[in-house]
N, C-alpha and C positions, 0 to 999 in steps of 0.2 A: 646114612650120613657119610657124606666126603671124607676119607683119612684125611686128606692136605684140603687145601681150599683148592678153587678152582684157576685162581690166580698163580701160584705155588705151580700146580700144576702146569700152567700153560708154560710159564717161563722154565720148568723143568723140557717140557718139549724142544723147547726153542735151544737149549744150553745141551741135549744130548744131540741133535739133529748138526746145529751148526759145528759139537766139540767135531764130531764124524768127517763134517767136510775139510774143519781146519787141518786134522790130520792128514787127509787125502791131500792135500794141497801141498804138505811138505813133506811127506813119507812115497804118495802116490804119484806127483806130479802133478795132480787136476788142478786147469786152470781155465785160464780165455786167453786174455792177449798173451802171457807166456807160450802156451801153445801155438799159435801161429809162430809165436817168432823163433821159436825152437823151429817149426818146421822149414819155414823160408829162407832161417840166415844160420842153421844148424843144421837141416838135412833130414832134421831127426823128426818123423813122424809120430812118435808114440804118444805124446800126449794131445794132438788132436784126434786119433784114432781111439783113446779113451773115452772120449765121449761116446761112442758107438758102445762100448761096455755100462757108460753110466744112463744113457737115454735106455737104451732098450733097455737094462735091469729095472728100471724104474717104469717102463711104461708095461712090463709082462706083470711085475707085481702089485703095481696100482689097479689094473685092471681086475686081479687075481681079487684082490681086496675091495673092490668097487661089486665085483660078482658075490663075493661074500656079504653082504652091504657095510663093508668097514670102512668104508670109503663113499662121497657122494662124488660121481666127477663133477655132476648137474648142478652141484652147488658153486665150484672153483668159480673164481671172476674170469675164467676164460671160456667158462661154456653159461655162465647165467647171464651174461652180458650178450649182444649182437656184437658180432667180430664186425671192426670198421677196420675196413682191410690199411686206408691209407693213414691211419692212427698207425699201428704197427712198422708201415713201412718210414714215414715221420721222424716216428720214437727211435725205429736201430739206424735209422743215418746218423740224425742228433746224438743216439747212443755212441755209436762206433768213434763219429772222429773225435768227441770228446773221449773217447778211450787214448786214441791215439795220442792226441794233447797231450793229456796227462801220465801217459806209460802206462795205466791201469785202470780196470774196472773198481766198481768200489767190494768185491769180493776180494781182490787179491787185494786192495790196498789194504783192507782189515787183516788178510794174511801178514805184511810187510810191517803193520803195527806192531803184530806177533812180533816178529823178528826185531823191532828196536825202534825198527822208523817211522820215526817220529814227524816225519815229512808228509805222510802216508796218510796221516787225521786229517790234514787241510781235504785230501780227496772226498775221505770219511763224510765229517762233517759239511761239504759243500754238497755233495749229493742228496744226502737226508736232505738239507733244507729246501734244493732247489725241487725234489721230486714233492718234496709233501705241500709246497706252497704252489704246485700245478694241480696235485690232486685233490687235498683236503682244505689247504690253505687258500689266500687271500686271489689266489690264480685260478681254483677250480672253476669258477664262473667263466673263465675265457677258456679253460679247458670245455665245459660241458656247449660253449656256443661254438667251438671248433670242431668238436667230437662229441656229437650227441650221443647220449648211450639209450639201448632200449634192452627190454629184458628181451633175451633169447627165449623162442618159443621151443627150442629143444636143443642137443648137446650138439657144440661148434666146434666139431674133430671127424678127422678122417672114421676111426674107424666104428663110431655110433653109424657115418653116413654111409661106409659101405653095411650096415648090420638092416641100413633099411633099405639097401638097392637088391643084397643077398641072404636072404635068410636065413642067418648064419649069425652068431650071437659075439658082440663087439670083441668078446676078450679073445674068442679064436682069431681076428683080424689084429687085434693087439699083441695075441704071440707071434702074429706072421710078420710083423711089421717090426715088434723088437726083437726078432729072428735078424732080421733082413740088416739090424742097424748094428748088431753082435759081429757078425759073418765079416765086415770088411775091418774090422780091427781087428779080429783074431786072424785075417790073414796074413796081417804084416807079423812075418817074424821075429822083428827086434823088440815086438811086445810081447809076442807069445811067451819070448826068453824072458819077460820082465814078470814072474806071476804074480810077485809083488804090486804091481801096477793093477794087476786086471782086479787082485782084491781089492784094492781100495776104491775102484773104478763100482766095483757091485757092491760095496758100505755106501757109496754115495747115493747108489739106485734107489738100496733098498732105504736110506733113511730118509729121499725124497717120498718114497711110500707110506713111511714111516709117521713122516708128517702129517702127510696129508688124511688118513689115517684117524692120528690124534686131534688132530683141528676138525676133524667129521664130528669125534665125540665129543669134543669140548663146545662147537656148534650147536649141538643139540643140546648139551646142560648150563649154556650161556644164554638161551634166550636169542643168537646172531651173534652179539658180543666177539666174540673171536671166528673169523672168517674161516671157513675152508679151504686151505690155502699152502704151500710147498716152500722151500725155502727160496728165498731172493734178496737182493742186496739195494733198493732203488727206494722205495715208500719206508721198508722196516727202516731203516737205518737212520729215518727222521721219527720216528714212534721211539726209537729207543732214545736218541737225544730228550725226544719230549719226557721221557719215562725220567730222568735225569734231575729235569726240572721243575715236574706238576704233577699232580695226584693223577696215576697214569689207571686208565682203564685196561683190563684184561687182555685186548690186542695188545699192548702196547707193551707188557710185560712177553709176552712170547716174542715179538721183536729183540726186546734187549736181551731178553736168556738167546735165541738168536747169535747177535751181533759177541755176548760174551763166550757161546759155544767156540765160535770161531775164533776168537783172541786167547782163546784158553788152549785147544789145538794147535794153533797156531806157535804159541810159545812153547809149549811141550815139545812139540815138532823141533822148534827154532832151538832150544836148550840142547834137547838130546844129539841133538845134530850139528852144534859148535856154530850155526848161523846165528844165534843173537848178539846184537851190536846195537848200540845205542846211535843216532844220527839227529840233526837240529834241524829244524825248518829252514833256520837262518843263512844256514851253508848250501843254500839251491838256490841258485839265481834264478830258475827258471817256474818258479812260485808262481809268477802270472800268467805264466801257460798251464801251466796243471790247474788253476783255480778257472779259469775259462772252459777248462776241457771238461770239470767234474761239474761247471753247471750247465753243460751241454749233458752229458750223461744225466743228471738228474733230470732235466724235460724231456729227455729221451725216454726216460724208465718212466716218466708219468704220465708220457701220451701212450708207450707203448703198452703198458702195464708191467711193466718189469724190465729188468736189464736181461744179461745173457744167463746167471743163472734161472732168474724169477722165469722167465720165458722160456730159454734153451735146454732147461731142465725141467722143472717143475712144471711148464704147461707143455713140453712135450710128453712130459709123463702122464698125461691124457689126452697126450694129442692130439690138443688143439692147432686148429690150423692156423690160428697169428704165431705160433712157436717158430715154424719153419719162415715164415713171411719175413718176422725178427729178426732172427740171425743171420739171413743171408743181407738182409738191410743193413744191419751191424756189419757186417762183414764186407760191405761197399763201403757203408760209410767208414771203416778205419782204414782202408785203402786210399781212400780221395784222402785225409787226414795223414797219411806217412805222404803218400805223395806232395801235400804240402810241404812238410816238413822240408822233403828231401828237396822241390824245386826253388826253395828259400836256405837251399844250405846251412839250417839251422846248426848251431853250434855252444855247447853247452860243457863247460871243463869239471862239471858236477854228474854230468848226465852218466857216462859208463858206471858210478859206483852205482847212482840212482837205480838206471835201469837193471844194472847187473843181480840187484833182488830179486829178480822173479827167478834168477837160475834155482830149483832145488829139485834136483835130478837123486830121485832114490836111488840107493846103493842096487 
């Protein structure tokens, strides 16, 4: 007999997994678009070079845990599915310049709730709706006639595919490769000095491990019920609205322990740290561009199957090959998207406080 139910349970996953990341995001620095824009109009590389601490931590212990069988990769929707390479490539342009639009992924904008703003939900809520009404909702039918899915006939990642060209067993190609993604963040010095950083960088690894992990076990004592599956901010974030308003099944609760993991890190983060402040939707003229950009990110996260974390963490953490395809997609598309901005000299007398949320540069 179950101590908790299995419901209990799931949604306990989802509220330790995401408390982890909300902390990392304002104690650690980890982000998405923050990090680029620290690196391009800041100088300061460290929190894009954290990813290299959080991808590889997460891809050496997934594996570790996959070898142990606590883990299924072969289950994750990114190795049971057939990878449609130009599904991926699609979802992170869609993804990316609706980042840009809006100043934010909907990971950080759940962090920015944390912190007060209250402008932050429109992003929230516009993603959940638009990702779940391409994937599960009223849209999947022009999703499945656009992107046919087929079951994958075996695991759709680098290093299953070098395990069958060299016989040599996936997790040893898993440590060479989250070796290899470790090595150029630890070389920049102005992180090394940060050790602060790198731990929070390997909380994140390890709790995308972590997850996936507990959704291996909870898959197998749900019947399918709850997917195999690593944190992301693009489909949950419409499960947890839904958990809100209808008698929610089991995903749907690890969703919203999820979505409250992170609002709960988030503000602890934002409290101890003097950044909470309250802000009104009302006071952002630029409302109609954030609400276009976040329902570009939602079709983006639901053809691609995930945003930058869902993809850029969690399916690199098995390393699958639409992870890499994703974020470099993402990362054109919020290029073409500031370029916009900038050759229409956009101009917004709201935008500096706006955008100035994501600064939360650990002590």
């Amino acid at each position: 007999m179950e101590v908790l139910p299995l419901g209990m349970i799931a949604a306990l996953v989802g509220i330790l997994t995401g408390s982890v990341l909300g902390l990392a995001a304002r104690f650690g620095g980890f982000g998405t678009l923050s990090a680029l824009r620290a690196a391009i109009e800041l100088g300061d590389q460290r929190r894009v070079r954290l990813w290299g601490i959080v991808c590889g931590t997460a891809v050496i212990a997934t594996f570790m845990l996959d070898g142990m069988g606590l883990v299924s990769i072969a289950a994750t929707p990114w190795h049971s599915q057939a990878w449609v390479p130009v599904a991926s490539v699609a979802g992170g342009i869609f993804f990316g310049y609706g980042m840009a639009l809006a100043g934010s992924c909907g990971f950080e904008a759940l962090v920015r709730v944390g912190a007060g703003d209250l402008r932050a939900l429109v992003i929230v809520a516009i993603i959940g709706v638009s990702a779940s009404a391409l994937q599960t909702g009223p849209l999947s039918g022009l999703r499945a006639l656009l992107v046919p899915e087929k079951a994958a006939v075996m695991p759709q990642g680098a290093a299953h595919w070098l395990a069958g060209e060299i016989p040599l067993s996936p997790f040893f190609f898993a440590c060479l490769i989250g070796a290899l993604m470790i090595a150029p963040a630890l070389a920049y010095a102005p992180l090394r000095q940060s050790p602060g950083r790198i731990l929070w960088g390997m909380a994140v690894g390890l709790a995308v491990a972590f997850c996936l992990a507990a959704t291996t076990w909870l898959n197998g004592r749900t019947g399918g019920a709850v997917p195999v599956d690593g944190p992301g901010f693009g489909l949950p974030l419409g499960k947890a609205i839904l958990y809100l308003m209808a008698p929610a099944d089991i995903g749907a609760m690890l969703a919203a322990g999820l979505v409250a993991g992170v609002l709960a890190g988030a503000i602890a983060g934002a409290v101890f740290r003097g950044f909470f402040r309250a802000h009104h939707a009302e006071a952002n003229p630029s409302l109609g561009r954030m609400a276009a950009g976040a329902v570009m990110m939602g079709i983006g996260a639901g053809l691609a199957l995930g945003d930058p974390v869902g993809q850029g963490v969690s399916g690199m953490a098995t390393l699958a090959w639409s992870a890499p395809v994703m974020i470099l997609s993402c990362l054109a598309g919020c290029f073409l998207g500031r370029r916009w901005l900038l050759d229409y000299d956009y101009r917004d007398p709201n935008a500096q406080e706006f955008d100035g949320a994501w600064e939360t540069d650990a002590a």
